[in-house]
C-alpha positions as CSV (number, residue, x, y, z in Angstrom):
1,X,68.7,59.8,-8.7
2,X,66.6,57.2,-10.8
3,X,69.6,54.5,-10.2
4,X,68.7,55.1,-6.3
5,X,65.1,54.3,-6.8
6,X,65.4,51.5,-9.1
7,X,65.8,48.9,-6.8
8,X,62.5,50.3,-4.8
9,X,60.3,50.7,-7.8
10,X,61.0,47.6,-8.8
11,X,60.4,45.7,-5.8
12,X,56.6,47.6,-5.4
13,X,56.0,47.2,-9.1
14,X,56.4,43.0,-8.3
15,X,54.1,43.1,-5.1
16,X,51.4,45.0,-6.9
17,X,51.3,42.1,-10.2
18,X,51.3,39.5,-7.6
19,X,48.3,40.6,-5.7
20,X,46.4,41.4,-9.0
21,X,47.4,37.5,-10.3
22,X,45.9,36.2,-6.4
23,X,43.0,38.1,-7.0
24,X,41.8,37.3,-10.1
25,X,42.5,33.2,-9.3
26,X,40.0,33.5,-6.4
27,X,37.4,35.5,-8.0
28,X,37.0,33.8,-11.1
29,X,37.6,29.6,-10.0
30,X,34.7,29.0,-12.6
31,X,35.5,30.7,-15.5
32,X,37.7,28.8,-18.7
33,X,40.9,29.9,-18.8
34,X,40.7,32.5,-22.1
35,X,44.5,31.3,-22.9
36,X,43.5,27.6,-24.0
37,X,42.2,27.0,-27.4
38,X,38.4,26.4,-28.2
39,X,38.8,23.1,-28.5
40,X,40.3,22.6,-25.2
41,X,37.5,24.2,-23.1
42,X,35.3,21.1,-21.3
43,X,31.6,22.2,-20.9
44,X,29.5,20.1,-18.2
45,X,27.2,17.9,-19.9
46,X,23.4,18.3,-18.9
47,X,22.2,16.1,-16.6
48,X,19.9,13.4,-17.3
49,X,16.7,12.9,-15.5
50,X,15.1,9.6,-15.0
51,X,11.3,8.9,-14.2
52,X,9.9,5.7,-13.1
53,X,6.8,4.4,-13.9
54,X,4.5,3.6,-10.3
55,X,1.3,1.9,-12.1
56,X,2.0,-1.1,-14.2
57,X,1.5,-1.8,-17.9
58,X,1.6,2.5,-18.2
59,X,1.5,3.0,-21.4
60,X,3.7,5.0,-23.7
61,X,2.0,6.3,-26.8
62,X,3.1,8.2,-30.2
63,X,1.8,11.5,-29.4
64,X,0.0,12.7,-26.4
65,X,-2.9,11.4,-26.4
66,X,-4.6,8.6,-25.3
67,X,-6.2,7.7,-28.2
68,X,-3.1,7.4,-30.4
69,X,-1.0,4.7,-30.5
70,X,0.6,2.2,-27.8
71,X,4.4,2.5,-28.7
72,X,5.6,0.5,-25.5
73,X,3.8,-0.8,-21.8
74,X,6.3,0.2,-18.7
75,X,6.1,-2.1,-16.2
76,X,5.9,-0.7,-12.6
77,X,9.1,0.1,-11.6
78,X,10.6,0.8,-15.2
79,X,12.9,3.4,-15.7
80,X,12.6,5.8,-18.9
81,X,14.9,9.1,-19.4
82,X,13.0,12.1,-19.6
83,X,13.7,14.1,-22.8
84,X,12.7,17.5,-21.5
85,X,9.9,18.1,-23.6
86,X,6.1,18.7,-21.9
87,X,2.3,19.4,-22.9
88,X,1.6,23.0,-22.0
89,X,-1.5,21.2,-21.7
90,X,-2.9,19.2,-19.0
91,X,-5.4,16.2,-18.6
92,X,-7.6,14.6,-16.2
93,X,-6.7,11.1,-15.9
94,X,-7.6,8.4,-12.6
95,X,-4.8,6.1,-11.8
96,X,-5.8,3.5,-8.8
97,X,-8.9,5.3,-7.3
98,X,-7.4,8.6,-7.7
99,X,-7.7,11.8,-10.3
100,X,-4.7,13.0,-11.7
101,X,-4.2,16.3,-13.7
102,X,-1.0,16.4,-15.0
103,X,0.5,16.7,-18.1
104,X,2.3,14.2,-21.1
105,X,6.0,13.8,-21.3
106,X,8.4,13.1,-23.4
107,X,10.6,10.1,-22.4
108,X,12.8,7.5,-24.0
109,X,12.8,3.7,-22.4
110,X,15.9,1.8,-22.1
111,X,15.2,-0.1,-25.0
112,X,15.3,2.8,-27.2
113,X,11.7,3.9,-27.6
114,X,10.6,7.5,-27.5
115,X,6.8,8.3,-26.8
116,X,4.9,9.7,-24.6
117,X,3.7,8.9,-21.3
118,X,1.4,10.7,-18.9
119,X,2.6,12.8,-15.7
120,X,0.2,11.1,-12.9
121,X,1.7,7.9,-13.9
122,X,5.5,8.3,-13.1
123,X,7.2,9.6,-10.5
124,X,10.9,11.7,-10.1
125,X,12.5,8.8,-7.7
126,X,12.1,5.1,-8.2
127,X,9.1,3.6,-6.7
128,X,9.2,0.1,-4.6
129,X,7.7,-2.6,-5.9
130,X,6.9,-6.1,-4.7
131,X,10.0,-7.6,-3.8
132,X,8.5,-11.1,-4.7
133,X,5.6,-11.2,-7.5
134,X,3.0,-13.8,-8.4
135,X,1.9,-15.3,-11.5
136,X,-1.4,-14.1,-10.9
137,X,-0.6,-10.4,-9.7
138,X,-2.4,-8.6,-13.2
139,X,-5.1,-10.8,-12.5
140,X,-5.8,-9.2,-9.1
141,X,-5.4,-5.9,-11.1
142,X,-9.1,-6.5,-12.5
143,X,-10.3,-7.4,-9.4
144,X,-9.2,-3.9,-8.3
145,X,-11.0,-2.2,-11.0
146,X,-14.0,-4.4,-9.9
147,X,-13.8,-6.2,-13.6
148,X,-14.5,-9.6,-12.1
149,X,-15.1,-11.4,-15.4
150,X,-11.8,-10.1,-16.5
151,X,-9.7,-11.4,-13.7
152,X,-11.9,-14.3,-13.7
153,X,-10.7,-15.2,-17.0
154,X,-7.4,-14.0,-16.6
155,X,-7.0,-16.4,-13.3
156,X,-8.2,-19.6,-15.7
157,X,-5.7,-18.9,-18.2
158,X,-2.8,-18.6,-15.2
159,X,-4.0,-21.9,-13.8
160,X,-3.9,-24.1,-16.8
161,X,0.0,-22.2,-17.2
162,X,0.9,-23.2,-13.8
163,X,-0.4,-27.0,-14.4
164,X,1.3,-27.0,-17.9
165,X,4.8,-25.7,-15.4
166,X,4.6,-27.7,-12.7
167,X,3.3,-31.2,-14.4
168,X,5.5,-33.1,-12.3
169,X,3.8,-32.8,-9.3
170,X,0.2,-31.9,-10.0
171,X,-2.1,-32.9,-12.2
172,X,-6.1,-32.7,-13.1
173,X,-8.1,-35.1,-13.6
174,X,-10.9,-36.0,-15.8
175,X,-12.9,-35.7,-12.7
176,X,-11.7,-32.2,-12.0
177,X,-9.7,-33.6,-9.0
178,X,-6.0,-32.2,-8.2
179,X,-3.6,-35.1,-7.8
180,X,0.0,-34.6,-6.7
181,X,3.2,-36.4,-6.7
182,X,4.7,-35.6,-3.3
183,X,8.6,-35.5,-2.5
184,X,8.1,-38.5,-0.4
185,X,6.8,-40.5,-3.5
186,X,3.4,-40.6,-2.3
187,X,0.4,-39.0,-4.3
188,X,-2.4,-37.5,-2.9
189,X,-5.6,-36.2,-4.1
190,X,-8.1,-33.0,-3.2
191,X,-11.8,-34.5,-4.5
192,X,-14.8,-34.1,-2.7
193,X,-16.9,-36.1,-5.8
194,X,-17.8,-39.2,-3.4
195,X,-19.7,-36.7,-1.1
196,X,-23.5,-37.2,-1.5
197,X,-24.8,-34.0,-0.3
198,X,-23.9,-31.4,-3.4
199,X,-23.9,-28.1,-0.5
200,X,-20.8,-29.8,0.9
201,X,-18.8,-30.5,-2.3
202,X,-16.0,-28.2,-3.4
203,X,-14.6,-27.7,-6.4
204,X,-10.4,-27.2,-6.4
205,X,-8.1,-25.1,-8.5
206,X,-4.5,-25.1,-8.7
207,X,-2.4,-21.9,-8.1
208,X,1.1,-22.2,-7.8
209,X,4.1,-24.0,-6.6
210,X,6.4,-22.4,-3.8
211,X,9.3,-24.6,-3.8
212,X,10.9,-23.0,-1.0
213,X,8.3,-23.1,1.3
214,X,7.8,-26.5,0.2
215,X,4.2,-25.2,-0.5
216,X,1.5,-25.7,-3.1
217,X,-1.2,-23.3,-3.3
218,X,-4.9,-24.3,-3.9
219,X,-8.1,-22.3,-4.1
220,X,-11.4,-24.0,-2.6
221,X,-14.7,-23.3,-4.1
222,X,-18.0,-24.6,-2.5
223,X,-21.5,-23.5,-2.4
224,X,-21.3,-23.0,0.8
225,X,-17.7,-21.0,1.6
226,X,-14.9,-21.2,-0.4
227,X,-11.0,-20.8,0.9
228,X,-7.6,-21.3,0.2
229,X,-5.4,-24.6,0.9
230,X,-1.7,-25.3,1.2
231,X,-0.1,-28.6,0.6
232,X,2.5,-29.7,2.1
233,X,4.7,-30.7,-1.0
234,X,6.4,-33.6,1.3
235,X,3.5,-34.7,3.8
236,X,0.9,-33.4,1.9
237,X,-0.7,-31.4,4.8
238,X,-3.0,-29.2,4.5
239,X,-3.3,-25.6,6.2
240,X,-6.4,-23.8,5.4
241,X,-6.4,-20.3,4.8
242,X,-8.8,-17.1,4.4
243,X,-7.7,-16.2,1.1
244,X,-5.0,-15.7,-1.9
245,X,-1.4,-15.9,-0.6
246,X,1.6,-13.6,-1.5
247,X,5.1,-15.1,-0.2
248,X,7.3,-12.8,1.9
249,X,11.0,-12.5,0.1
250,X,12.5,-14.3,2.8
251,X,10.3,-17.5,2.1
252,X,9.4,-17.6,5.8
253,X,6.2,-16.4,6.4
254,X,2.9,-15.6,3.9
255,X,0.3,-12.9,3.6
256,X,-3.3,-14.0,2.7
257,X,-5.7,-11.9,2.3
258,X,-9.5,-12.1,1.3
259,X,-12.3,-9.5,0.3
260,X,-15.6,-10.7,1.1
261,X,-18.2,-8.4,2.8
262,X,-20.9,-9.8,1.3
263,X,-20.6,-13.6,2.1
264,X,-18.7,-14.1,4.8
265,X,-17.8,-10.9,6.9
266,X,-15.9,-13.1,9.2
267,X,-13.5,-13.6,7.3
268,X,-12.7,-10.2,5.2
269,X,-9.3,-9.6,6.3
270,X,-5.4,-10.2,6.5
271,X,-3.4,-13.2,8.1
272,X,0.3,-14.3,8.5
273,X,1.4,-17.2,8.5
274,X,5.1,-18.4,9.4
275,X,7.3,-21.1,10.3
276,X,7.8,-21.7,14.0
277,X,9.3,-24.6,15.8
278,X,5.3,-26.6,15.5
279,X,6.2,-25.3,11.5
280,X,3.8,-23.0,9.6
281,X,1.1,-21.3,11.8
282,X,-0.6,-18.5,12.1
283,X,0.9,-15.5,14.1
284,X,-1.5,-12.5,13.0
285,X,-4.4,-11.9,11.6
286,X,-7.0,-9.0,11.5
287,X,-10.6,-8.8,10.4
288,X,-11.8,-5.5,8.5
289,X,-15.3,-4.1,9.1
290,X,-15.1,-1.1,6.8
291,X,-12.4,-2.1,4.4
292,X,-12.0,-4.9,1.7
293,X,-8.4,-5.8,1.0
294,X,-7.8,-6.0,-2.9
295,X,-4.0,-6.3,-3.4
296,X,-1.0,-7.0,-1.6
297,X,2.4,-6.5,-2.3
298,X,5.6,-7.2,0.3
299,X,7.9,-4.6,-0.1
300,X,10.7,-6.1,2.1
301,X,10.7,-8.9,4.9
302,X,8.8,-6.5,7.2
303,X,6.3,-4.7,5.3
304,X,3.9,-4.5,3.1
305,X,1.7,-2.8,1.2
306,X,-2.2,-3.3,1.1
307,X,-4.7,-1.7,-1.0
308,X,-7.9,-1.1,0.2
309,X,-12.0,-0.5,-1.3
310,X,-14.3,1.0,1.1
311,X,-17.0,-1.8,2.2
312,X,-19.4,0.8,0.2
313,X,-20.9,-0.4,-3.1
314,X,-21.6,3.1,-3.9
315,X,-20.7,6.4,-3.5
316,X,-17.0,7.4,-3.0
317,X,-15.1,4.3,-3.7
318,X,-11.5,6.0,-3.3
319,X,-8.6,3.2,-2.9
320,X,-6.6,3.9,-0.1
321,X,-3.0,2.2,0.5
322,X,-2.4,1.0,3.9
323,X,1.2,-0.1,5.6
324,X,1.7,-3.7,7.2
325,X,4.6,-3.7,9.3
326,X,5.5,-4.6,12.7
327,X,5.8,-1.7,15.8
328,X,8.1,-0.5,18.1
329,X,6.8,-3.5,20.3
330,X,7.5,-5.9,17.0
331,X,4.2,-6.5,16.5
332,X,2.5,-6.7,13.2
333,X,0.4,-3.9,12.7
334,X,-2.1,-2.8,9.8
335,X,-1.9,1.5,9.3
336,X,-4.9,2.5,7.1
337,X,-4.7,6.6,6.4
């Protein structure tokens, strides 16, 4: 009798094991398998969260505080791991014309350093950042924080840099005259010293050299005005300008921008110049009633970033950002918010 069944038995003993075995390989895909050794079992590693720093020069200190000590300056842009390790605390802290309250964190820079930096001042993704900066771009930094004797200094220390760089083709005089050595072998020289009337003189300063633009930039001082030049580094011809020029990545067109409410309204604004077929001219420019411009930064070839003081001396000064970019239409545009 059991010899008969056998064979049955058998054959429902195998399909029950199999569908148990099927079973517990779909229900439990995530789970080591019990039958390896210890030492055989892989464990995901944590993942690692990097924070960028969005203000420059943010400081990383010893402890969190901000009167202990400076252990590292991130520059805007840098990249730090975050160590997973907060204040349970909070501070109030404002970071370009805005209040923060955020706590410290714990981070570790690529170099090595571990500190602490504040929360307001870095952000979870990485921030863009001009895409082409100037020597003078911490400079204008002061000017932002309305510490004009700062970045007034900071500017004279830039200049005599730039002259010490670029010796080859520029040169002051005793006379406080700019003299350059053009590409074409020619020299050529900004002085306005043989003018009698003292309200029409002007005083010039050298900025820097754009090679390829073929560009040197010059600030113009007078009594009266004051401006921006730029010098042909072949011709020598000059384009005058409203204000401070920041080059586009591409090397084809400028920004330059001025704040002046005070003096000359007129010409408190934005323009862009670029190189047509008549070669660099102006294509856009817009005055600002209620806004002074304080820095600008391209981001890519076809936008920008502008930051903004109300034309208020008192009261709420907020800085806003505002987008440069061209429309639907491809025209330049300026979005304040």
């Amino acid at each position: 009798m059991i010899q008969r069944f056998l064979p049955v038995l058998l054959l429902l003993l195998s399909v029950f094991v199999a569908c148990k075995d099927t079973n517990s390989t779909e229900t439990n895909t995530n789970l080591p398998d019990t039958n390896k050794s210890v030492d055989s079992i892989v464990i995901a590693a944590p993942t690692t969260v990097t924070v960028y720093a969005w203000v420059d020069k943010l400081r990383m200190r010893s402890e969190p505080d901000t009167k202990s000590e400076v252990v590292a300056e991130i520059p805007e842009g840098g990249a730090m791991t975050f160590l997973d390790e907060k204040t349970d605390f909070t501070q109030q802290i404002t970071l370009r014309g805005k209040l923060y309250d955020e706590p410290w964190l714990k981070v570790k820079t690529t170099e090595g350093k571990t500190g602490w930096v504040y929360g307001g001042g870095v952000k979870f993704y990485e921030p863009k950042v001009a895409a082409l900066p100037t020597p003078y771009d911490r400079c204008m930094d002061y000017f932002k924080r309305r510490r004009i004797s700062q970045a007034n200094k900071c500017i004279a220390e830039i200049e005599s840099k730039q002259l010490s760089k670029d010796r080859q083709y520029v040169a002051k005089t005793k006379e406080g005259a700019l003299e350059f050595s053009l590409l074409n072998g020619e020299k050529k020289q900004l002085d306005d010293s043989a003018i009698e009337e003292v309200t029409a003189q002007q005083s010039y300063f050298y900025r820097y050299y754009v090679p390829k633009m073929g560009l040197f930039v010059v600030a113009v001082n007078g009594q009266e005005t004051d401006s921006y030049r730029l010098v042909n580094d072949k011709s020598g011809k000059e384009t005058i300008i409203w204000g401070f020029p920041v080059i586009a990545p591409d090397f084809k067109k400028l920004v330059s921008y001025r704040g002046d409410l005070k003096d000359d309204p007129d010409r408190n604004g934005l323009q862009i110049f670029g190189y047509t077929d008549q070669g660099l001219e102006l294509i856009w420019e817009k005055k600002l009633d209620r806004y002074e411009p304080i820095i600008v930064k391209w981001l890519d070839v076809e936008e920008a970033e502008v930051m903004v003081l109300p034309k208020a001396r008192s009261g709420n000064l907020k800085l806003k950002v505002a987008k440069l970019h061209k429309d639907e239409a491809g025209e330049w545009v300026l979005d304040i918010k």
